[in-house]
C-alpha positions in Angstrom: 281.3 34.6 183.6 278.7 33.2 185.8 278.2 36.7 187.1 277.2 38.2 183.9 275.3 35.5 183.4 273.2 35.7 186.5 273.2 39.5 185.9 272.0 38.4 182.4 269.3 36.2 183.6 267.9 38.9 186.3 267.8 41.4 183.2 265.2 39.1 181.2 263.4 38.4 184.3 262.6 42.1 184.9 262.2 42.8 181.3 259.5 40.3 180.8 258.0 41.2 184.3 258.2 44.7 184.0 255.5 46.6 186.0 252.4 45.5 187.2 253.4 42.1 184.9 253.9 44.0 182.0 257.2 43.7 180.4 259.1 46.4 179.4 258.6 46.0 175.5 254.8 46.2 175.7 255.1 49.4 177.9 257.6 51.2 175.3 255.3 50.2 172.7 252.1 51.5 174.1 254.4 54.5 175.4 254.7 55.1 171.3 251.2 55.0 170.8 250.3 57.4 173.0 253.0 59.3 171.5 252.3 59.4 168.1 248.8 59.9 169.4 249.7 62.8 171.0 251.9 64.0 168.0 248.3 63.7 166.2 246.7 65.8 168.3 249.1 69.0 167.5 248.3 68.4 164.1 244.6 68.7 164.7 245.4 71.8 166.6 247.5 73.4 163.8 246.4 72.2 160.6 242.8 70.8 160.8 240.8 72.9 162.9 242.6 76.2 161.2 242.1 75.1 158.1 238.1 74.6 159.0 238.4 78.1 160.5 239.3 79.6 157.6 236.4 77.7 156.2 233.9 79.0 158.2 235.2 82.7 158.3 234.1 82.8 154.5 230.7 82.0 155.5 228.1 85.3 156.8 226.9 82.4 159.4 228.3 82.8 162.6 226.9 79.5 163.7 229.1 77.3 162.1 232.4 79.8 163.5 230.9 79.1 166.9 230.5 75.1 166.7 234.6 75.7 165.4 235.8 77.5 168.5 233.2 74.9 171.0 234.3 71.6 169.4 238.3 72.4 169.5 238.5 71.6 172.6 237.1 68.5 172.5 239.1 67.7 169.3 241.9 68.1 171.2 241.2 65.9 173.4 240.0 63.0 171.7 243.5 61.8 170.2 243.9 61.6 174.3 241.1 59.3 174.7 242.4 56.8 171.9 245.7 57.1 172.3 244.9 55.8 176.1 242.7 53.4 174.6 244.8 51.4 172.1 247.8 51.5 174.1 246.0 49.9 177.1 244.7 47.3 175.2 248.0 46.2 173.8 249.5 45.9 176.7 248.5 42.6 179.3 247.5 43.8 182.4 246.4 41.2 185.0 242.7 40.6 186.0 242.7 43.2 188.4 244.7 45.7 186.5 242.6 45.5 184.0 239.3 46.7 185.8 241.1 49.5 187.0 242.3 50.7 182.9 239.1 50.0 181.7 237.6 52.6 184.2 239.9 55.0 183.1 239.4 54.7 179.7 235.1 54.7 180.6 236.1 57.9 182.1 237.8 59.5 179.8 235.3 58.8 177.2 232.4 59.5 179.6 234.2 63.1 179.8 234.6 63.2 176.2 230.9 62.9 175.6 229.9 65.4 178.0 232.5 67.6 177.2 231.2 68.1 173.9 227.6 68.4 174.7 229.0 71.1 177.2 229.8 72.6 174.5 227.5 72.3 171.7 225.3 74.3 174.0 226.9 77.5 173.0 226.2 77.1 169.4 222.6 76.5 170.2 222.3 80.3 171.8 222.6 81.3 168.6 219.2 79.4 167.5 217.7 80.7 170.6 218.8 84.3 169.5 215.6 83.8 167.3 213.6 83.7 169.6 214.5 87.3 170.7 210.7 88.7 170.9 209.9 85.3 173.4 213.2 85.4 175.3 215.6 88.4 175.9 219.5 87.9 175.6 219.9 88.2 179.0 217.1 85.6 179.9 219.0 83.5 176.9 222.1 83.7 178.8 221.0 82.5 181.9 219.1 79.4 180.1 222.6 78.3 178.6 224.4 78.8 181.7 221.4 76.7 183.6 222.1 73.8 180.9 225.8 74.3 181.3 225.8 74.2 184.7 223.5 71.3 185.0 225.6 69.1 182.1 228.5 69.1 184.3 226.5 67.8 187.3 225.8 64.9 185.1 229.1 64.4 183.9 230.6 64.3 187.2 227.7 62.2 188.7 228.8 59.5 186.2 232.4 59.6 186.1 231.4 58.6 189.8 229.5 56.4 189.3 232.0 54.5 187.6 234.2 54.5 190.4 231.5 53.2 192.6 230.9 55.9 194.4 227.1 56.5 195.0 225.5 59.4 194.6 222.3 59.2 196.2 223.7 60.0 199.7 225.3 62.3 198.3 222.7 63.8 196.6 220.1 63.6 200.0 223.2 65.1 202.0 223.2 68.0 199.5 219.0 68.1 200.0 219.5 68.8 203.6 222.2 71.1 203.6 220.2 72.9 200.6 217.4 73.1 203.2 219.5 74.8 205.8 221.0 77.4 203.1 218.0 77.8 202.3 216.9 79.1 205.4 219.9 81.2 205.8 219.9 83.0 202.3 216.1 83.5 201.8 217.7 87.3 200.5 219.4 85.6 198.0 216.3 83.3 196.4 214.2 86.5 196.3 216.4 88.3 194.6 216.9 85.1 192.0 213.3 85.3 191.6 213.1 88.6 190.9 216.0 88.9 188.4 214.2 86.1 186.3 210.9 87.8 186.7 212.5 91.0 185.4 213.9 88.6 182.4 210.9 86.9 181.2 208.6 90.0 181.9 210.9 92.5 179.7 210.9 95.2 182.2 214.5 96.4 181.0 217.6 95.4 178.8 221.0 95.9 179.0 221.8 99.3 177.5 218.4 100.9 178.8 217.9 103.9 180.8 215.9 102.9 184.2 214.4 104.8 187.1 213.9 103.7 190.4 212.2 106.3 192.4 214.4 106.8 195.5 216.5 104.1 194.6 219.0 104.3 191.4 218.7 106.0 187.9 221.1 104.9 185.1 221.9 102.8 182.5 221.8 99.2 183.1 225.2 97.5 182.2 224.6 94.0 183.4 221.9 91.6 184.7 222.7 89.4 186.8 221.3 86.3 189.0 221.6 87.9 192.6 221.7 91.7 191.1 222.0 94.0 188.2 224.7 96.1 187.4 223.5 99.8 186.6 226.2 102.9 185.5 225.3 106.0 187.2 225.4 109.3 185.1 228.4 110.2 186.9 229.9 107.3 186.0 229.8 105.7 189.5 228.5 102.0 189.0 225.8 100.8 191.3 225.1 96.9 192.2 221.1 96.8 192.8 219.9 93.6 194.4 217.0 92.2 191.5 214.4 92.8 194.5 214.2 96.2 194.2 212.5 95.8 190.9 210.0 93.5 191.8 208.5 95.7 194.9 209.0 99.1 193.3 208.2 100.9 190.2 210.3 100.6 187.5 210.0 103.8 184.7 212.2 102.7 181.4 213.2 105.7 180.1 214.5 104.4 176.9 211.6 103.4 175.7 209.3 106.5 176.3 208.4 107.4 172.7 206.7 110.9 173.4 208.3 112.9 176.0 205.9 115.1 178.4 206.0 118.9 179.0 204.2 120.0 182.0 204.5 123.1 183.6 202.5 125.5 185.7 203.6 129.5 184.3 202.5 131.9 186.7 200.8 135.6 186.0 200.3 138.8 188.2 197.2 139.1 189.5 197.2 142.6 186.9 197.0 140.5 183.8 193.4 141.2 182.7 191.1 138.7 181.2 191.6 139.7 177.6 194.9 139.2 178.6 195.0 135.8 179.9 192.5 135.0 177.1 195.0 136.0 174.5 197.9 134.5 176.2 196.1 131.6 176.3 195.0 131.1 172.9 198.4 132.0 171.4 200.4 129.6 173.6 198.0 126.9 172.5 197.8 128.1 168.9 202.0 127.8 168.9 201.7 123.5 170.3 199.0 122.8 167.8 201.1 124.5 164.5 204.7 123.0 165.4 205.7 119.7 164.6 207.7 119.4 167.6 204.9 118.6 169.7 202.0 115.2 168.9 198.5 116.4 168.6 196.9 113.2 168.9 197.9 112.4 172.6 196.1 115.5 173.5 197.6 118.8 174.8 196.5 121.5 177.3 196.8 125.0 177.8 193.9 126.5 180.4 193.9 129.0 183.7 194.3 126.7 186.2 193.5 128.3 189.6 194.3 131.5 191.6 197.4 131.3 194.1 198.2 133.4 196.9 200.6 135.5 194.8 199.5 134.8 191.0 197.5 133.6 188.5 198.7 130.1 187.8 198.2 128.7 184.1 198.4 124.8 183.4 200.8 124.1 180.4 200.7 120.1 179.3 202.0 118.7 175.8 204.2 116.1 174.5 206.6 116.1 171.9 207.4 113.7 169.0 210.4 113.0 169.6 211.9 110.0 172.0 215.5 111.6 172.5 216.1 113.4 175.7 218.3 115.7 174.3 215.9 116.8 171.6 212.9 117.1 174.4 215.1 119.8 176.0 215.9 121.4 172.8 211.7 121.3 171.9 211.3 122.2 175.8 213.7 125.8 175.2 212.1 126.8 172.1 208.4 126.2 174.1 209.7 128.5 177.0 211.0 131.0 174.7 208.0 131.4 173.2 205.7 131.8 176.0 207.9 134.8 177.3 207.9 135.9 174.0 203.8 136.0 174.3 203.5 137.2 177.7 205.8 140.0 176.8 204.0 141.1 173.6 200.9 141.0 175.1 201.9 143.6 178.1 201.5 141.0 180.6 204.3 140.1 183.9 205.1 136.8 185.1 204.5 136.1 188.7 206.9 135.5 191.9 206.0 134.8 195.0 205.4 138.3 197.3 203.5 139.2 200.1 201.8 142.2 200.8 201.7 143.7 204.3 198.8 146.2 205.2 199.9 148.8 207.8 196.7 149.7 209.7 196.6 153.7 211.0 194.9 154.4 214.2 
């Protein structure tokens, strides 16, 4: 009997000692609070932040779908946080133990804050999005990644803190190896630069059609911080660093609202001057009757100089249209016509010949 008695004796002693000098009872107990916490938290998931869904789905706003989906997370997480919370508290940890909880739970709440200002910054895009003749998507996107970016410095910077770690030496050591990447990747803060230069000043969009002389021609797919992404017309995809736009000449197709025709047609040196006269008149008479072509940007049909196998005559217009394919369309019926004229007028086109004069002695 004295055995079980001694055995009964060691029980109670580690029961009410427990770990760390918390008996047993006080650690099931804040065990079950954590549980039932945690039990809470699948309900958020399931019920309450579905059912709001479905709220906000009826709505034609997108901003309150968006603050949804950003704050789940965070909803999630904050059953965690007090669940953590009250169960710590109930249970009696000694004098040191206790600093060490209460760090924990600063931290978890210290992540819960900046967790959800993380991201409430996506929502706020959507505010920005009016501001779309100030700022372009693209430049939009890179702001809220900035802030994103920088709110997580913060939030780590104080869940240090908290753990006494300091982060000024951390921060100077960072200063100094920022200096000597700095150095090293001088490529790489040029071409930042220039992509935000290309942002703020609107040179392109995504979805546009750019040319590069001598460099890339396509559509641009994606702009990025080091380089933009631009789809080839054969489908190859090209990765341009940003500096290329800065120190070269950048034609945005897309937005050319009047397309140019400019040609030189070339005539025998046979065609008489009534001849050129007439063809001359009737070509121009055909730009300023159609519609296809834009009369008040100025057109120009004149003899333009005498080359060494014809008589070359200078052709410019521009058409009303902004689609490509529609300029080549306008482009074929111009041509047509003009062979059409130079035809009915008894009049040859021009190739290049040379004449070689055999001298008899």
């Amino acid at each position: 009997m004295e055995v079980f008695a001694n055995f009964k004796d060691l029980f109670l002693s580690v029961w009410e000692k427990g770990i760390l000098g918390i008996d047993i009872f006080q650690i099931l107990v804040g065990l079950g609070i954590f549980f039932l916490f945690l039990v809470f938290r699948g309900l958020i998931s399931k019920l309450i932040i579905k059912k709001i869904e479905i709220i906000t789905k009826r709505t034609s706003n997108k901003l309150d779908d968006t603050l949804v989906r950003a704050m789940e997370g965070p909803a999630r997480f904050l059953p965690i946080v007090l669940g953590f919370f009250l169960a710590s508290y109930y249970m009696s940890f000694s004098e040191d133990s206790r600093e060490f909880v209460d760090n924990v739970n600063r931290t978890l709440i210290t992540i819960l804050i900046f967790w959800i200002i993380h991201q409430i910054i996506e929502p706020v895009s959507y505010i920005l999005s009016g501001l779309g003749k100030i700022l372009t998507r693209e430049l939009i996107g890179w702001i809220i990644k900035s802030f994103k970016i920088l709110i997580f410095i913060l939030g780590a910077a104080a869940v240090l803190e908290l753990w006494g770690i300091k982060i000024g030496p951390i921060i100077a050591g960072l200063g100094l190896f920022g200096v000597a990447v700095a150095l090293g990747a001088q490529d790489l803060f040029k071409n930042l630069i220039s992509g935000i230069l290309v942002l703020v000043e609107k040179r392109f969009r995504v979805g546009d059609w750019i040319l590069v002389e001598e460099i890339i021609e396509g559509i641009v797919e994606k702009i990025g911080f080091r380089s933009t992404t631009i789809r080839k017309f054969d489908k190859s995809l090209a990765i341009i660093p940003n500096f290329q736009f800065a120190e070269n000449a950048v034609i945005n197709i897309s937005q050319t609202t009047n397309w140019l025709v400019s040609w030189i047609i070339t005539l025998q040196y046979n065609t008489t001057v009534d001849q050129l006269k007439i063809i001359r008149d009737q070509i121009e008479n055909y730009i300023k009757s159609n519609k296809d072509f834009n009369q008040k940007i100025g057109y120009a049909v004149r003899v333009d100089k005498f080359s060494d196998s014809s008589i070359d005559m200078y052709i410019r217009c521009f058409t009303n249209s902004d689609d490509w394919d529609n300029w080549l369309e306008v482009k074929e019926r111009l041509a047509i016509e003009i062979k059409q004229i130079v035809e009915k007028n008894g009049a040859s086109f021009a190739f290049p010949s040379q004449s070689i004069y055999v001298e008899k002695k």
